[in-house]
N, C-alpha and C positions, 0 to 999 in steps of 0.2 A: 714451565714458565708461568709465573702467575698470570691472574686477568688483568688488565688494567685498572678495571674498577670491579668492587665488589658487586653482589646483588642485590637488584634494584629494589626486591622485596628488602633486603638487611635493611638496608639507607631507609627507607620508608620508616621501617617500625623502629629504628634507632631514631630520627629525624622527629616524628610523633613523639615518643618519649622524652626525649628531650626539650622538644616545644613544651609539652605539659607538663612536663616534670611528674610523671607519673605513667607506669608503665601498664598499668590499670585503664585510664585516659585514654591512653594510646590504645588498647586493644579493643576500647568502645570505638572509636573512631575510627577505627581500621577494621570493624567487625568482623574481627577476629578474638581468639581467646588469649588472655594474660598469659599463658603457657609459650602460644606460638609467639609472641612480641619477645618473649626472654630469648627463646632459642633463637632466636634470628640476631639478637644484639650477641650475643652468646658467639653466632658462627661470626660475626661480622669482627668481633675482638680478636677471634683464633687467625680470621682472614689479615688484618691487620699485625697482628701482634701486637699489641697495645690494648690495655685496660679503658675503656669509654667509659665506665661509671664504677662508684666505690659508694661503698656504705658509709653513712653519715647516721649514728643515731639508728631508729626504725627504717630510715630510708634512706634515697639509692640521691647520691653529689656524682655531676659532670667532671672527671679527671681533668687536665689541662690537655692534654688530648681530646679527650671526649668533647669538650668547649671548640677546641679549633676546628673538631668535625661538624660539630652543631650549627657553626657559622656558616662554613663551605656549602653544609648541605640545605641549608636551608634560603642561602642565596641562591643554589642551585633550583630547587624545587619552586623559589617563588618562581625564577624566569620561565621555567617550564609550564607553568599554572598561565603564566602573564603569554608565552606562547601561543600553548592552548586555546585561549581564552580569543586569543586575534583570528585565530583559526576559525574559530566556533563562526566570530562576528562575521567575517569575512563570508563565509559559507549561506549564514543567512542570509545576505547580502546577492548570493549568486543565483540565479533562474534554475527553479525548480523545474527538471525536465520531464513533462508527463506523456508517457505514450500511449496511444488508443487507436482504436477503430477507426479508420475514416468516416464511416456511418455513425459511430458512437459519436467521432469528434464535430461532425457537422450536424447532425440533426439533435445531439443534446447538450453536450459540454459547452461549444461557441454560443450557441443562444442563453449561457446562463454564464457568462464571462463578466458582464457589467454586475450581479448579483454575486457574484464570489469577488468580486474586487472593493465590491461594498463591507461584504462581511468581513475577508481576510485581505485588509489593506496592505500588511507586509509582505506578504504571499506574492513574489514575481515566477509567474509562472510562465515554463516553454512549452508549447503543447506541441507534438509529432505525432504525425499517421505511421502509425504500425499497421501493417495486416496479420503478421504472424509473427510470434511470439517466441520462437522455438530454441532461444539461447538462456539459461538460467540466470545466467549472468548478468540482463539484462542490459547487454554493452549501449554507452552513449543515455540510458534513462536513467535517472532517480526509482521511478516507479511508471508501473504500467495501468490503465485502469481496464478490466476484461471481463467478458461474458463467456463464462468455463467450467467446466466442472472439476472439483478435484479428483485423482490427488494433486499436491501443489508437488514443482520440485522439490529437494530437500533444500537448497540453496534460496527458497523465497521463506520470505515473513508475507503473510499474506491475510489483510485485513476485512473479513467477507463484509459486505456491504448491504446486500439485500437479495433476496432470491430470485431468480428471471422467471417473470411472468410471457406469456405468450399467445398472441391472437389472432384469428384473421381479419382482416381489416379491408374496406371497399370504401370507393368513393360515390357520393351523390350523384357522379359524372358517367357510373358504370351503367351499360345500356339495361342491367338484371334488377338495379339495385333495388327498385317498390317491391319487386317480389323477394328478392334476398335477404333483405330485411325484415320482412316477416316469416321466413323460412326457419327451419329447423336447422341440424348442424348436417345432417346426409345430406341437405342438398348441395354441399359443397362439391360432392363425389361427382358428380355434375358439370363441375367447373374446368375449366382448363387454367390452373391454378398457377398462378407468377412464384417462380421460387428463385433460390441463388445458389451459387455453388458454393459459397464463404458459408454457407449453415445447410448443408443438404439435410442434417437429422432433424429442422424446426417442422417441418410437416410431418413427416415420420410421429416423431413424440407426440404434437397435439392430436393426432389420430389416435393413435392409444390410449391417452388419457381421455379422449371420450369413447373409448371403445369402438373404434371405427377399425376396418382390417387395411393397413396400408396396402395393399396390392388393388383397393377401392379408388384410390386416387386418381387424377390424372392431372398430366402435369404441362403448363404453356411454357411461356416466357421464358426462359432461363436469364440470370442477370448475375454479372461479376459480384457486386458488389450489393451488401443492404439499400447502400444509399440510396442507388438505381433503384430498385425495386420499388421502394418505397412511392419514388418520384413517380412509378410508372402507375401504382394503385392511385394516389392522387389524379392521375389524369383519365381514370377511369379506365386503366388498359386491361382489371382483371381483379382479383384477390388475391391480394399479399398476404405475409404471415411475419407477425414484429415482435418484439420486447415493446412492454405496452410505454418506459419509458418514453422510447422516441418516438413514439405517437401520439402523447401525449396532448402535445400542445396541437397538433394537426385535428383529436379529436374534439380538442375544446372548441377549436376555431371553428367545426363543420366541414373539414376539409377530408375529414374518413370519418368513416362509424366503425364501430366491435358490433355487430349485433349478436353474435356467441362470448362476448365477453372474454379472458385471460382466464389460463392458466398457468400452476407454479411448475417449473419444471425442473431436474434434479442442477441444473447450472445454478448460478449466482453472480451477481454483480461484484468484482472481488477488485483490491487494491494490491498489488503485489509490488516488490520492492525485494533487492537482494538481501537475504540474513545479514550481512556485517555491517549493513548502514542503520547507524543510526542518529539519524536529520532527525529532528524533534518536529519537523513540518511535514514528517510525513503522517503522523497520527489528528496534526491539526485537518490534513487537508481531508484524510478520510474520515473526520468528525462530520467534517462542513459536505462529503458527499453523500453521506449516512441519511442524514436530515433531508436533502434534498430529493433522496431518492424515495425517502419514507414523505414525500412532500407535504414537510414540514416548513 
């Protein structure tokens, strides 16, 4: 039994063809080669049974078939286009759904929401607290924004952002801090040090990279979450350890100090999103996080 319609590739390069009247034309615009455009009109005659074009002269005349097809399909194809096209609007139209850290979404994203609504006015964005990541798929988000290392799944497009820096960080408030501040990086080993269980490897790693033996450490606080943490180095409860992003603004203000300064650690700031999408707002938004991150 035959198909009901032929293939969608035929119509195409019949359909081009015919518009241009040149099957030459057609194969530029279909970037594809003059060869494959013939063979397709070629199966799509044999599919039919009817001649679509004759030789006129050096070049190729629409039969009266070929005409009646040219009309059907090219009503066909603009509604498709005009489809499309509503689709596309409509999409941009709908709340970009971003998902992130609770710690990421509250100590960096939310305080720079008035400054992204400046730059990207048509950008309606939904932000969600993710804590874990752990479907490829990324059901219910557009895109996820994450502090991770790869590799990525195979199922992400994933746009790195900037590399995670990492520090310890103390408040004014902390009863050590005139001497801490002038201390070296061993005197940490010393400390009973605020950590989370969301990052157990961020003390681990910054020890090795200044070559300190992790089994030197010792460790206070435990905290679910960055957030906590963070809030508890603020209130002078200990030394924390951050992505210098979200400390940023706490460092400018005087509300923590680095006195060891950040390092880069093998993670990155990454934009992930599932392979099959693609929203043209997802490369805008990781443009505008790119810049921000590189604070620009």
């Amino acid at each position: 039994m035959p198909r009901e319609l032929p293939s969608l590739n035929a119509l195409r390069a019949f359909e081009a063809a015919a518009r241009l009247e040149s099957v030459s034309r057609a194969a530029a615009e279909l970037h594809v080669t003059h060869g494959a455009v013939s063979r397709q009109i070629r199966a799509l005659e044999t599919e039919l049974g009817v001649p679509l074009f004759g030789r006129e002269g050096r070049g190729l005349a629409l039969t009266p078939m070929g005409r009646q097809l040219r009309d059907g399909a090219a009503s066909a194809f603009a509604q498709l286009r005009q489809t499309c096209d509503e689709l596309r609007r409509e999409a941009s139209h709908a709340p970009f759904v971003l998902g992130c850290a609770g710690s990421v979404l509250a100590r960096w994203v939310i305080p720079r929401l008035e400054r992204l609504g400046r730059d990207l006015p048509d950008l309606k964005l939904h932000l969600s607290a993710v804590e874990d990541v752990s479907a490829p798929a990324l059901p219910g988000l557009d895109a996820a924004l994450l502090l991770a290392e790869p590799p990525w799944p195979t199922a992400w497009q994933a746009h790195v952002l900037s590399p995670e820096r990492i520090g310890p960080v103390l408040s004014p408030h902390h009863p050590r801090y005139a001497a801490l501040r002038k201390a070296n990086v061993d005197a940490l080993c010393k400390e009973a040090l605020l950590h989370t269980t969301s990052r157990p490897q961020a003390w681990p790693t910054w020890a090795r990279a200044h070559r300190i033996a992790t089994g030197r450490l010792h460790y206070g606080q435990s905290f679910e979450h960055l957030y906590y943490l963070l809030e508890a180095a603020v209130a002078g409860l200990g030394v924390a350890i951050a992505p210098q992003p979200l400390v940023a603004d706490d460092l400018a203000a005087g509300r923590l100090a680095a006195p060891w300064g950040f390092r880069t650690t093998q993670a990155s700031w990454t934009l992930c999103a599932p392979k099959r999408a693609n929203d043209p707002r997802l490369a805008v938004l990781a443009g505008w996080l790119r810049q921000q991150l590189a604070g620009k």
